[in-house]
C-alpha positions as CSV (number, residue, x, y, z in Angstrom):
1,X,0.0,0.0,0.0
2,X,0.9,3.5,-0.7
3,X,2.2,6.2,1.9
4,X,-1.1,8.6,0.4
5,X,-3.4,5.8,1.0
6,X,-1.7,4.6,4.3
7,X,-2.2,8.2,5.6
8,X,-5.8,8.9,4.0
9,X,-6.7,5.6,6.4
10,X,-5.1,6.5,9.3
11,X,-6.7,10.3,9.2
12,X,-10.3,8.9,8.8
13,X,-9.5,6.1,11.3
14,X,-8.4,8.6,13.6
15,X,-11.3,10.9,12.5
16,X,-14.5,11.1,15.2
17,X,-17.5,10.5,13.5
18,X,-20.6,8.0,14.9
19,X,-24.3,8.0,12.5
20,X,-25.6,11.3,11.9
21,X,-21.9,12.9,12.5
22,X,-19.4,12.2,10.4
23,X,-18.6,15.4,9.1
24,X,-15.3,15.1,10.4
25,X,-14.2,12.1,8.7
26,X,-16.1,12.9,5.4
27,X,-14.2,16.4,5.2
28,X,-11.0,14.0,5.3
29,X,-12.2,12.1,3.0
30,X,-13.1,15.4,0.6
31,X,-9.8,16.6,1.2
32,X,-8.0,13.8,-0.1
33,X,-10.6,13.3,-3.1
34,X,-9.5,17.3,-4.3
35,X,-6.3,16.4,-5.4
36,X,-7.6,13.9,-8.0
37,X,-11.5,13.6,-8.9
38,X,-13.0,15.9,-11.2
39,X,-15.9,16.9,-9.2
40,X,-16.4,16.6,-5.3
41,X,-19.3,17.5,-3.2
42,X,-21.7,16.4,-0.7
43,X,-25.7,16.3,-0.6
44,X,-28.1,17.3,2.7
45,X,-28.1,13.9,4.1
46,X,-24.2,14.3,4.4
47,X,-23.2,11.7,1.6
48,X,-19.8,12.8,0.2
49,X,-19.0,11.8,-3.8
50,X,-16.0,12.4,-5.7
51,X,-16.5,11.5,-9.5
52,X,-14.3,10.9,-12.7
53,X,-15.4,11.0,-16.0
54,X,-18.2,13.1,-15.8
55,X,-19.3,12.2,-19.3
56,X,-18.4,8.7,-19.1
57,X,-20.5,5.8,-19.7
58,X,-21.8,3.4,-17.9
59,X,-22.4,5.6,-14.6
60,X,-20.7,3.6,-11.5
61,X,-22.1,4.1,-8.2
62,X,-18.8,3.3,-5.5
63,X,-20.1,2.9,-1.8
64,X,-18.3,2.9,1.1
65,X,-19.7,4.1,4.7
66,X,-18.3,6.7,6.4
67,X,-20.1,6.5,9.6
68,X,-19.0,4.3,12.8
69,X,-21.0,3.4,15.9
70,X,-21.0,5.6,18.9
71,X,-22.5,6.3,22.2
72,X,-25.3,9.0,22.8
73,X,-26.7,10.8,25.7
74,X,-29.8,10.3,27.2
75,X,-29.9,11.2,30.8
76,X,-27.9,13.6,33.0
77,X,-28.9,12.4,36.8
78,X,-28.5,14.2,39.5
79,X,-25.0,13.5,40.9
80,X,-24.1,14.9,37.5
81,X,-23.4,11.1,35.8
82,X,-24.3,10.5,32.1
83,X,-26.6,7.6,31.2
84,X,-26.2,6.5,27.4
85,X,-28.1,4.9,24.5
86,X,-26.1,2.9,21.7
87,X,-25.8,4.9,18.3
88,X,-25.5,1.5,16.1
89,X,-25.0,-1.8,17.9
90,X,-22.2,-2.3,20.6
91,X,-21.8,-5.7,23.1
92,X,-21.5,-3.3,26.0
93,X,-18.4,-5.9,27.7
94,X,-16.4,-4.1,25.7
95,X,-17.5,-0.9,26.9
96,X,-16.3,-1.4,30.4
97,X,-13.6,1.1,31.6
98,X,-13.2,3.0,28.6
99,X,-12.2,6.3,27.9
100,X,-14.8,8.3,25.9
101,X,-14.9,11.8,23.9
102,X,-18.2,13.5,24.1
103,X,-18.4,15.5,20.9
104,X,-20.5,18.9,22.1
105,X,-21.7,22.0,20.4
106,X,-18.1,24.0,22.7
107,X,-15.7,21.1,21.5
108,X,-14.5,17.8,22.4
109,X,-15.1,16.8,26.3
110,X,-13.6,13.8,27.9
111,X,-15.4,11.1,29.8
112,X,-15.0,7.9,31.4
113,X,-17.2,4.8,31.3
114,X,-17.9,3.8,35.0
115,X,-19.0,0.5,36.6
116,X,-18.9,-0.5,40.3
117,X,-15.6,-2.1,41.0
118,X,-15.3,-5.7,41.4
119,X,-15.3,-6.2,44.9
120,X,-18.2,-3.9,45.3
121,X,-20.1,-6.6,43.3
122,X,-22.7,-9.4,44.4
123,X,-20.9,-12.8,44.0
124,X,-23.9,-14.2,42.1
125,X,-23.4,-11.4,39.5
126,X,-20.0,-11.4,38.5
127,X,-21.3,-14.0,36.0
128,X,-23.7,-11.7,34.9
129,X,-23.7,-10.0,31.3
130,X,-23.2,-6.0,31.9
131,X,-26.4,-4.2,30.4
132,X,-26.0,-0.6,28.6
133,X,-28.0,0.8,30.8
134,X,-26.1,-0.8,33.9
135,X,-23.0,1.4,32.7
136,X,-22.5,5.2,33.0
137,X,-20.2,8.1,31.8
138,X,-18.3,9.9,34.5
139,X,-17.5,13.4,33.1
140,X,-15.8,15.1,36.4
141,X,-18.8,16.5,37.5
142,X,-20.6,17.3,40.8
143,X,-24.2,17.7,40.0
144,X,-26.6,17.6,37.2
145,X,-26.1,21.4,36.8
146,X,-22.1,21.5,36.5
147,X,-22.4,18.5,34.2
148,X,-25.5,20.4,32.1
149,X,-23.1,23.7,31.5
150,X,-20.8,21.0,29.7
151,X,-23.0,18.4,27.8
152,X,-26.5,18.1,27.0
153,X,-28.8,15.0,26.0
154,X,-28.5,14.3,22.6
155,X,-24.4,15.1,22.3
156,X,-22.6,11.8,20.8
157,X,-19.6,10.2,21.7
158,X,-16.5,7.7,20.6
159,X,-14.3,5.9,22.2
160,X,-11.5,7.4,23.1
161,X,-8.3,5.5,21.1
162,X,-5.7,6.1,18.0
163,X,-4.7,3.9,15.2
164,X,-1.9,1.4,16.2
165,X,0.3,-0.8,14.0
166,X,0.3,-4.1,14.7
167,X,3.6,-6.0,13.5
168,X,3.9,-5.2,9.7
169,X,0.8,-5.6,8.2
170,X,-2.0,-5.6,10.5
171,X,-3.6,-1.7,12.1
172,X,-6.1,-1.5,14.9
173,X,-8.5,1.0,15.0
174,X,-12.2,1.3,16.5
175,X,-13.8,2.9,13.6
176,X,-12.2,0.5,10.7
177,X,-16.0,-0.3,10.3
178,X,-16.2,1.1,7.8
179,X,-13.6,3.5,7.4
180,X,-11.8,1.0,5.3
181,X,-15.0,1.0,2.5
182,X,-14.6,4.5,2.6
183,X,-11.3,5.0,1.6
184,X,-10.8,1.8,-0.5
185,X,-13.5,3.2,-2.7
186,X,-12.1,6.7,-2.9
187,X,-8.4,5.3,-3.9
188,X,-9.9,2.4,-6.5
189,X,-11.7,6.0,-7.9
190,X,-7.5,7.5,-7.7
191,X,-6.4,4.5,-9.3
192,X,-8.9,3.9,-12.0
193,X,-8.4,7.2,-13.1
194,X,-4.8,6.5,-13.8
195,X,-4.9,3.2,-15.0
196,X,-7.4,5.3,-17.8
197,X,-11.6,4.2,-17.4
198,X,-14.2,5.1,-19.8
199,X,-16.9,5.0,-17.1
200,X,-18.6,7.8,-15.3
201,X,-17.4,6.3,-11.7
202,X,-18.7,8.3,-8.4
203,X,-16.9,7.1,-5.3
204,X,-19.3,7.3,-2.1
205,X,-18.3,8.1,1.4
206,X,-22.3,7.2,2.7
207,X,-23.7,8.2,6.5
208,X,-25.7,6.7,8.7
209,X,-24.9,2.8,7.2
210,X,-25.0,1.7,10.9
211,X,-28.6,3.1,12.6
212,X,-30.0,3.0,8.5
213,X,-31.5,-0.8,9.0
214,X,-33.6,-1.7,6.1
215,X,-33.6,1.9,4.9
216,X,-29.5,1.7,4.4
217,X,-29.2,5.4,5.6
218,X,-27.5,7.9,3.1
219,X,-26.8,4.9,0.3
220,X,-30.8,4.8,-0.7
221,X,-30.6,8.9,-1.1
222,X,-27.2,8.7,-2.6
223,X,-28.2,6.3,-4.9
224,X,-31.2,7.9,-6.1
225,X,-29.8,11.0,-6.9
226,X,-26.9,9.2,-8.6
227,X,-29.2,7.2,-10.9
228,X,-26.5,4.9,-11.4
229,X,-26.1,1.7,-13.9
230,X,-24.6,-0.3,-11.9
231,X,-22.4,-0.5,-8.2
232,X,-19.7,-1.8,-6.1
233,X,-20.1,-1.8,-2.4
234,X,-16.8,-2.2,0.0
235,X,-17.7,-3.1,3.5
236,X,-15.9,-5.0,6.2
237,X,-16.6,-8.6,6.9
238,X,-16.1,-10.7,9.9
239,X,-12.5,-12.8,10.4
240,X,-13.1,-15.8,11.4
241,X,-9.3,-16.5,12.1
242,X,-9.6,-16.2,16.3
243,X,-10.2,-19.1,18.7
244,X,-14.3,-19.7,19.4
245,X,-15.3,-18.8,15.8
246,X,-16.9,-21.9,14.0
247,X,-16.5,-21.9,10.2
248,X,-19.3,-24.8,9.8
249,X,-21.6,-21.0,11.2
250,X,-19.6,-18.3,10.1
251,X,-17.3,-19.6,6.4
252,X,-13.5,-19.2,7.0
253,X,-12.1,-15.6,6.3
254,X,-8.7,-14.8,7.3
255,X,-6.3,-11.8,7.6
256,X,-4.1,-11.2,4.6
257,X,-6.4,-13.6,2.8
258,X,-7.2,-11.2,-0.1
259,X,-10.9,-9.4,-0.5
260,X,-13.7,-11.4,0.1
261,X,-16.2,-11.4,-2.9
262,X,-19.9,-12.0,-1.5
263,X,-22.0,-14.2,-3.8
264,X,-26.5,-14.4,-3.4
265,X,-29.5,-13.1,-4.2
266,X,-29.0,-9.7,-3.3
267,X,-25.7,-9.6,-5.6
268,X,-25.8,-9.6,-9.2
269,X,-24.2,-12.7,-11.2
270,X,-22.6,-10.7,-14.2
271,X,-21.0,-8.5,-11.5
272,X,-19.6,-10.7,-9.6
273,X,-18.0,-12.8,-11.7
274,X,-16.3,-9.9,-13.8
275,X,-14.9,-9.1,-10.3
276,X,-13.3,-13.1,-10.0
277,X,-12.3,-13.0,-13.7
278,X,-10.3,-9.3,-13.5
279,X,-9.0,-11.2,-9.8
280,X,-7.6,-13.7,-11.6
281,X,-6.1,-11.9,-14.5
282,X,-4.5,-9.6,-11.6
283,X,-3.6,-12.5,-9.8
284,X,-5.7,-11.1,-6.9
285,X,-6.1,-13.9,-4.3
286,X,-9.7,-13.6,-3.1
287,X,-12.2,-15.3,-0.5
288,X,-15.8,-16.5,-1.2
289,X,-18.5,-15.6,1.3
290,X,-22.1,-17.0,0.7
291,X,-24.8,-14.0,1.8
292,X,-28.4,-16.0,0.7
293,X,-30.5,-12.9,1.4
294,X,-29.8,-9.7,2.6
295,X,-26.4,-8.1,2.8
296,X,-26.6,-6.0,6.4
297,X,-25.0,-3.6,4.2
298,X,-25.7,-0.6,1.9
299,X,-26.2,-3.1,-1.3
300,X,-29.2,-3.7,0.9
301,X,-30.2,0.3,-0.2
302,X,-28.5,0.4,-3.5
303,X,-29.7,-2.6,-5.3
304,X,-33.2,-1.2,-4.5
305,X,-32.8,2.0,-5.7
306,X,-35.1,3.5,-8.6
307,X,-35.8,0.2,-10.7
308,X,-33.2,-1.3,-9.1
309,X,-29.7,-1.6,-9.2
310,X,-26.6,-4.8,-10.2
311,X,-24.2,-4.6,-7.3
312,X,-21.4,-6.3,-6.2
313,X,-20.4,-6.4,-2.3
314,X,-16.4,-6.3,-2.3
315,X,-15.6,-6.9,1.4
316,X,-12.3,-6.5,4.0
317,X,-11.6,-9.0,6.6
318,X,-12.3,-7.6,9.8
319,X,-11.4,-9.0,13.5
320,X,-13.1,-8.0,16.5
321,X,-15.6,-5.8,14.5
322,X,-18.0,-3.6,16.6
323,X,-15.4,-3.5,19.4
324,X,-13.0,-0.6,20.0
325,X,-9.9,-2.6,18.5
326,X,-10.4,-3.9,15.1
327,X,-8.4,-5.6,13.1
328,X,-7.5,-5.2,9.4
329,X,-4.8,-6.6,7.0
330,X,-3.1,-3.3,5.0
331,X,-2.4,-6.2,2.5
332,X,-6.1,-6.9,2.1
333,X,-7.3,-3.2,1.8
334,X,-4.7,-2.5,-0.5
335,X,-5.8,-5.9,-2.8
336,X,-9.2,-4.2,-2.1
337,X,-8.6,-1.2,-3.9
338,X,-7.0,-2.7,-6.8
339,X,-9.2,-4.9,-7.6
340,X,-11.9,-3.0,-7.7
341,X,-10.4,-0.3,-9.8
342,X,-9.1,-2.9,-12.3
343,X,-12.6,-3.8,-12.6
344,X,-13.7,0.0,-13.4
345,X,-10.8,-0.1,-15.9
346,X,-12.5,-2.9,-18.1
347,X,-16.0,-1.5,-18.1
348,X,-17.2,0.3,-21.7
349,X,-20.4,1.9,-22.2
350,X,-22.3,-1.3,-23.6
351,X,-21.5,-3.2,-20.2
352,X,-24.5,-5.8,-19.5
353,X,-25.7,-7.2,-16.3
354,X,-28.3,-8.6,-17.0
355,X,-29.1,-12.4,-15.9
């Protein structure tokens, strides 16, 4: 992988941005999509699109979301302690003694996630599950009205953490879900260009992919003003390369196995098997991942879109997803972004995909 798309990672990794905020990470993402694409700009759900070819044919819609889950507040008691909802879906173990940043209207305030220490709990509920709302933010504050003049419900937060190298190929990160979609899709637009594509290609940085449920957030807008022919989707995927996984449940996808390429009824045939022919040619190694229905991912909102849309789902092994240390191979999100821009380079204006 390249030092540009090394550092684009790490700056929207680092970037805070949970559903319905992510205009920190999508101006990253803008920046970096300046120095190349012919046209960038954002619509009022928050979407940001960087495009080549603007008179190119067929029109490519490129998704990747932008957003990552978060923490929201929904009660300010009266010791002055925060009580929080989930923004997206979190196993609240791993919640436990973190360090937080409330994102408020005056700037970034830190926070701690506070539980009773262990020997301050009931033997017969140390085995116990923790709840969300058995958990609580601890802010520094004395009362509700000290910690009011500070925060206020409604205000968002991350968990506090930087990206960190692990050995030489692997980066941990809590918000590589799915800032990995995001920037493979706006470096496969950097390198189709280059490599020369006669398609109209629009590389997506979508919102709200993780609270969106069946309405896919900012992808079903995005799409629709788009109007596109056809569409590649780059999520993350789970690993299943870590003890208590079963593959017989969840397939076998390793780190630094290559992409995986997702095949089933919400993907369309012709697309997906250009994407395992140009692998080939490329000499891409990829893995196969059987999705029967939906996706749990903005194809979900894309193929739907208008009279509907062929899309491919190009995904990045991820380990530990949902937690605030993922995993990612640099290897993989590098293969990522070439194969799907190697893909845009072979497309001409009478491209089929129909079955």
């Amino acid at each position: 992988m390249g030092s540009e798309i090394r550092d684009l990672l790490t700056r929207l990794l680092d970037a805070p941005g949970p559903s319905g905020h992510e205009a920190q990470a999508t101006a990253v993402w803008r920046e970096a999509a300046e120095t190349f694409a012919d046209r960038v700009w954002t619509d009022i759900h928050g979407n940001a699109f960087a495009e080549i070819n603007p008179d190119g044919s067929p029109t490519v819609m490129m998704a990747g979301h932008a957003d990552e889950i978060g923490l929201m507040v929904n009660h300010i008691d009266d010791d002055g302690y925060l009580w929080m909802v989930g923004v997206g879906g979190w196993d609240p173990q791993v919640l436990v003694g973190q360090r937080v940043d409330l994102l408020t209207e005056d700037g970034v305030i830190a926070g701690v996630v506070g539980r009773r220490a262990v020997h301050m709990i009931d033997k017969g509920d140390t085995d116990k599950a923790v709840k969300l709302k058995d958990i609580w933010v601890d802010i520094g504050a004395a009362s509700s009205a000290e910690a009011k003049q500070r925060v206020e419900v409604g205000d968002v937060a991350v968990i506090r953490s930087e990206t960190v190298a692990l050995g030489r190929d692997l980066i941990a990160a809590r918000s590589i879900d799915n800032r990995v979609g995001a920037a493979v899709v706006l470096d496969a637009l950097r390198r189709a260009a280059a490599r020369g594509c006669a398609a109209r290609v629009v590389a997506t940085a979508t919102v709200q992919e993780e609270i969106g449920y069946l309405a896919a957030g900012g992808a079903r807008t995005g799409a629709y003003g788009l109007n596109p022919h056809v569409g590649i989707v780059v999520d993350v995927t789970h690993a299943t390369d870590h003890p208590t996984v079963d593959k017989k449940e969840h397939g076998d996808v390793r780190l630094g196995g290559g992409p995986v390429l997702a095949r089933g009824a919400a993907l369309n045939r012709r697309v997906v098997a250009g994407l395992k022919t140009v692998a080939a040619a490329e000499g891409i190694e990829l893995q196969m991942q059987a999705m029967p229905a939906m996706t749990g991912t903005d194809v979900d909102a894309v193929r739907m879109s208008r009279a509907g849309v062929p899309v491919g789902l190009v995904s990045v092994p991820n380990r530990y997803m949902h937690s605030p240390n993922q995993l990612v191979s640099v290897s993989d999100v590098d293969a990522a972004a070439e194969l799907v821009a190697a893909w845009l380079s072979g497309l001409d204006a009478d491209a089929d995909f129909h079955d």
